[in-house]
N, C-alpha and C positions, 0 to 999 in steps of 0.2 A: 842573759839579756834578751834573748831570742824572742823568750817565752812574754816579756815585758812588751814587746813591742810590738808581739805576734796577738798581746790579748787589748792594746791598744786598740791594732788596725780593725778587729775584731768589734771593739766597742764602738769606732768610728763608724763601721759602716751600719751598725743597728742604731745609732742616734739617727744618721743620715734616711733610715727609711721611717725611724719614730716622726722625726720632722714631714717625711710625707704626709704622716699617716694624720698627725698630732697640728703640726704645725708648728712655726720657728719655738714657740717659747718654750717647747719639751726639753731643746738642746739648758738652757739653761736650769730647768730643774733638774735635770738628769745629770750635768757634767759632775756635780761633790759628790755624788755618788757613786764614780767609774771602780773604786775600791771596796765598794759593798757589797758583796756576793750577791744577794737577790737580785736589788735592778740592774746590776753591771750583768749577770747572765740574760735577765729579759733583755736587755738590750741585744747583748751581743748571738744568745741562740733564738728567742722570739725573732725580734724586728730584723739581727744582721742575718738571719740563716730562713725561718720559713716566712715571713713574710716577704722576704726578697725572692723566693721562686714565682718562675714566671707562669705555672699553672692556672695559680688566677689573681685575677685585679687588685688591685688593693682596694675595690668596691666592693668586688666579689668579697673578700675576706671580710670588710666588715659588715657586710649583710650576715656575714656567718658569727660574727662575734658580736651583733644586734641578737641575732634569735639567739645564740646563748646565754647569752647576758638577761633576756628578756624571761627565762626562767631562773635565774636567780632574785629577780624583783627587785633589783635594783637601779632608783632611776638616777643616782648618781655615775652610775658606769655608762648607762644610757647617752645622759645629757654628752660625754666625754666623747661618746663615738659619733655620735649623731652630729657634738660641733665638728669634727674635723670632718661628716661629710660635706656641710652644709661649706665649710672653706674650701674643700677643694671641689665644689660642685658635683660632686656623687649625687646628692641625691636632692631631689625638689619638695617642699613640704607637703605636696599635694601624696608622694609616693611615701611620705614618712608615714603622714597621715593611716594612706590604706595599708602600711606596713604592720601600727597596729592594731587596724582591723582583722588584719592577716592572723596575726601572733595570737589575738585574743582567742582563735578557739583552738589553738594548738597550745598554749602556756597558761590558759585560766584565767578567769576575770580581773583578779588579783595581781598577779605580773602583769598581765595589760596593761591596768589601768599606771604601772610604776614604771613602764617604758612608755606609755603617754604622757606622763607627768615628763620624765626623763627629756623627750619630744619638745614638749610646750616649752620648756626654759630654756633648752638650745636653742629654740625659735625666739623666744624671747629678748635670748641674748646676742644672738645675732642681729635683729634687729633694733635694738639700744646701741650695738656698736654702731652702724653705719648709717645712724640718721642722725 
């Protein structure tokens, strides 16, 4: 029973930092899942174990998991990190912007332009919500 409530507290506390990261509604796509190996570990060793050290920001980290991402050319991972920073005010569009200025000559024209793409709909979509 140990182990049951030992991989709870575990799960709990990686929703608790997905929610920082992600924003409240992670908590509910993620709870059917706390018995699925794959996201029940993201949760509980990603979000509960390193994204909870205190090394760096959970800006810092997803600047770091922007330029990652931004070489796999994907702007749906994109758009995903870019809304939760634009929710929790990391980052202003004017720094998104030069971010993929930044990116383009280190990731290729290619990735850029699908972490700008990425960019523009989190922008977009942030602004349909709150007007």
């Amino acid at each position: 029973m140990t182990d049951s409530s030992d991989h709870d507290a575990r799960f709990r506390r990686g929703l608790e930092m997905m929610e920082k990261v992600y924003g409240p509604s992670i908590k509910a796509m993620m709870e059917p899942l706390r018995e699925v190996p794959f996201p029940s570990k993201t949760a509980e060793i990603l979000f509960g174990e390193i994204w909870n050290r205190p090394q760096l920001s959970i800006r810092d980290r997803r600047l770091l998991v922007i330029g990652a991402t931004a070489m796999l050319g994907r702007a749906d991972l994109i758009e995903q990190q870019v809304a939760g920073a634009l929710l929790n005010k990391e980052l202003s569009a004017e720094q998104l912007e030069e971010a993929v200025l930044h990116l383009w000559f280190y990731t290729g024209a290619g990735n850029a332009t699908a972490v700008w793409r990425g960019v523009q709909a989190a922008l977009k979509a942030q602004a349909g919500g709150s007007a």
